[in-house]
N, C-alpha and C positions, 0 to 999 in steps of 0.2 A: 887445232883451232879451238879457241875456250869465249866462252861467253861472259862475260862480267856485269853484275846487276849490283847497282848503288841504291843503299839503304838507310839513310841518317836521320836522326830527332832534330825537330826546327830549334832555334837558336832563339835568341832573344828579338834578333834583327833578320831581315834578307841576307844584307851585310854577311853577319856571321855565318849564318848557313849556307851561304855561297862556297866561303872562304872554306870550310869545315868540308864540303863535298867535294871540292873541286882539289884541295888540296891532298884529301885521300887520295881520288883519282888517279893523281899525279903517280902517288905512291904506291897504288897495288897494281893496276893495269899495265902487263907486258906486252912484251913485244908477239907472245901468242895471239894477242886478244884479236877474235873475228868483229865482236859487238859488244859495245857499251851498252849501257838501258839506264835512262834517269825515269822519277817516278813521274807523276800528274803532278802537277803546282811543285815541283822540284826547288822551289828555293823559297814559297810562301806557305801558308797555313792552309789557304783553298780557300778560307771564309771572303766572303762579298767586302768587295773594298776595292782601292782602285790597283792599276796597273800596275805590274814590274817596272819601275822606273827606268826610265833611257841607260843611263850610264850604265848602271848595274845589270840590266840585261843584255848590252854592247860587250863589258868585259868577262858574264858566262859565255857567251858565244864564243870572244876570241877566243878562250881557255879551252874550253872544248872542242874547238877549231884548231886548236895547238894541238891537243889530244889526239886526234884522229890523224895528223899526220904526221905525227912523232912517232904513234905505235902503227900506224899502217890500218887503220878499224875503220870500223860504220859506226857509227855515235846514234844514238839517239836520244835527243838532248833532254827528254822531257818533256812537260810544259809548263807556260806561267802564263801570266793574263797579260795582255795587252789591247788598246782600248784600239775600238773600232770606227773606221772613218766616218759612219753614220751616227756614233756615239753607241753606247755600253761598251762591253767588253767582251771577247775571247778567247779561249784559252789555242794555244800555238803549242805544234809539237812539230820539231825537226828532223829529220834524219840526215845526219854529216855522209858523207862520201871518206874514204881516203882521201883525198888532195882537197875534206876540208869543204868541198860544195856542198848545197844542199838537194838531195837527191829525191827529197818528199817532204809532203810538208803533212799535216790533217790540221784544223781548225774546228773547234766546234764555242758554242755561246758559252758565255757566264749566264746563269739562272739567278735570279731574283734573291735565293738562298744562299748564293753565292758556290751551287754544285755544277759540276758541268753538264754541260746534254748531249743528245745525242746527233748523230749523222747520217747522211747516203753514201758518202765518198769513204772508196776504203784501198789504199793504194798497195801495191806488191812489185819489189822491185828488182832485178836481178844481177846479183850478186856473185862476186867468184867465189863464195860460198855458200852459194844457195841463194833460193827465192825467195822473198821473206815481205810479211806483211806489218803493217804499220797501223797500232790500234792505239786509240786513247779513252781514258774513262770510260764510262759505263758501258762504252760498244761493246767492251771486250765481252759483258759479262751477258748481254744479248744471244740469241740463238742465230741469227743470222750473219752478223759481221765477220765471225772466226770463219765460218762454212765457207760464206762466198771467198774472201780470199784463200782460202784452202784449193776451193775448187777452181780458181783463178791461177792458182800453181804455189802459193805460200808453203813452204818446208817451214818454218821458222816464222811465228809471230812474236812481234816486239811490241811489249804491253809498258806504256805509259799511265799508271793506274794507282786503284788505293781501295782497299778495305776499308769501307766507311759505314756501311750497315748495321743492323742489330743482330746478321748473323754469319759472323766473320769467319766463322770453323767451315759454314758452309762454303761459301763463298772462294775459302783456303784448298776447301776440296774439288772445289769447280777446277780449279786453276789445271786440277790432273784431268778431271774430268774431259775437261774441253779438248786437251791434248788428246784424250784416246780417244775421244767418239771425233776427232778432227784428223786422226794420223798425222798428227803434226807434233814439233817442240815448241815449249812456249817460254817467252823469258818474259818475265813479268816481275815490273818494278814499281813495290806498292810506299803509297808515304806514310811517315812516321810521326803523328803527333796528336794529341790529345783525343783526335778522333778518328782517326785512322789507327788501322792496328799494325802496319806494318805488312807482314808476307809475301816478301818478296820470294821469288823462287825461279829456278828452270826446271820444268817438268818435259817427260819424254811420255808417248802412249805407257810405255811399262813402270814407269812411276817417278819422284821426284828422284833429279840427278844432285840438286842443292836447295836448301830448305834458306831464310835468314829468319824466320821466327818474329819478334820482336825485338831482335839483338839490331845494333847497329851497325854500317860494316859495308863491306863490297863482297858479297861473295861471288862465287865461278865453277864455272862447269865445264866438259867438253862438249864441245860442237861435233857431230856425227851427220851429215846430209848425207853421205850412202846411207846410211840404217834406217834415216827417214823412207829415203827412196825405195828400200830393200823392203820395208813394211807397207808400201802403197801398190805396188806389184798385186798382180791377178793372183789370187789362189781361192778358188772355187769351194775347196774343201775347208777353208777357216783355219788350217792347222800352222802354215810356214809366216806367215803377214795377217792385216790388220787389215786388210782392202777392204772390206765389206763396212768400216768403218767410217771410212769416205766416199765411195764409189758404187755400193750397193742402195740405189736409190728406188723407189718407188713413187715416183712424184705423182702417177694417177691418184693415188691416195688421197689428193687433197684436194681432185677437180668439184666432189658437191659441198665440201668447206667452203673452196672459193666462189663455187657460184651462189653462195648463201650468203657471203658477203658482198658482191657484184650489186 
């Protein structure tokens, strides 16, 4: 089982950068692949403006739609903006099935700035290889949205995202981070352009399995759910697994925080 995370520089158009992504795709992604990963704004820039146009977001879907059940995968398509029936706009992130459905969706607003925001809904879905959650934008980098799906049963989160900060190295070190204080893998697909730094990666609790840096590119990983599994097991003593990473909780801890807040 291998996980594949798409990483490319915006183009001059959607147009182009459509063509440029979805044509790699085409080319690297085998018939191993468990999951595909597109970034945040996967075919725009992210800046405030309007929608992903009809047509051109009709014919990524069908190609990605093609994708997922040519190679047998879960897709996850990214997102792009698309305007809302009350007016502004949202950014949409999909998760393909094998045969092509859509199996989850997340939505969160366009901002004023034209960044995205943030959510409550955080979906985890089960998979014949593994349980796996579905995060976009800035959730990820939250302290709460990885945990709760974690502790909802996520082995695997599928990050729709982007380094966009002033502190990217950080930010690049979360990505392991999250993974070992989550006992989870993370595949995480960040955008590439003038303000985004890129950094895409699959991280396991023991460290990055594929880095893409700045480089442009699809890279890929294996996919291990026993190992996840085999790290979230009970061991009392700290020495065999990672359990106390997820599962050793203390939540008295924070009854006179919250009644401070109450």
């Amino acid at each position: 089982m291998t996980i594949f995370v798409a990483q490319h520089a915006r183009r001059a158009t959607p147009e182009a950068t459509a063509d440029a992504i979805l044509d790699d795709l085409d080319s690297r992604v085998t018939d191993e692949a468990s999951f595909v990963v597109l970034p945040e704004n996967a075919f725009t820039t992210g800046d405030a403006g309007p929608a992903l146009h009809r047509p051109l977001r009709e014919r990524c879907l069908d190609r990605l739609t093609a994708l997922a059940r040519t190679r047998g995968t879960y897709v996850l398509t990214g997102s792009w903006a698309e305007e809302r029936p009350g007016g502004g706009l949202m950014q949409v992130a999909r998760l393909l099935d094998p045969r092509g459905s859509e199996c989850a969706r997340v939505e969160r607003p366009v901002l004023p700035d034209g960044t995205t925001g943030t959510g409550d809904d955080f979906p985890v879905v089960e998979t014949p290889f593994g349980h796996v959650g579905v995060l976009l934008g800035p959730d990820f980098w939250l302290v709460e949205p990885p945990r709760i799906e974690c502790l909802t049963g996520a082995e695997l989160l599928l990050v729709a995202g982007s380094l966009d900060g002033t502190q990217q190295a950080a930010q690049r070190a979360a990505v392991w981070g999250i993974a070992t204080l989550n006992t989870v893998a993370v595949a995480f697909a960040g955008s590439l352009n003038e303000r985004c730094g890129g950094g895409s990666a699959v991280a396991a609790p023991e460290g990055f399995l594929a880095e893409a840096g700045t480089d442009e590119g699809v890279i890929e990983a294996p996919w291990d759910v026993a190992r996840i599994r085999h790290l979230r097991e009970p061991d009392l003593r700290f020495q065999q697994t990672l359990w106390f990473g997820l599962w050793a909780r203390r939540t008295e801890l924070y009854t006179d925080l919250t009644a401070q807040v109450s």
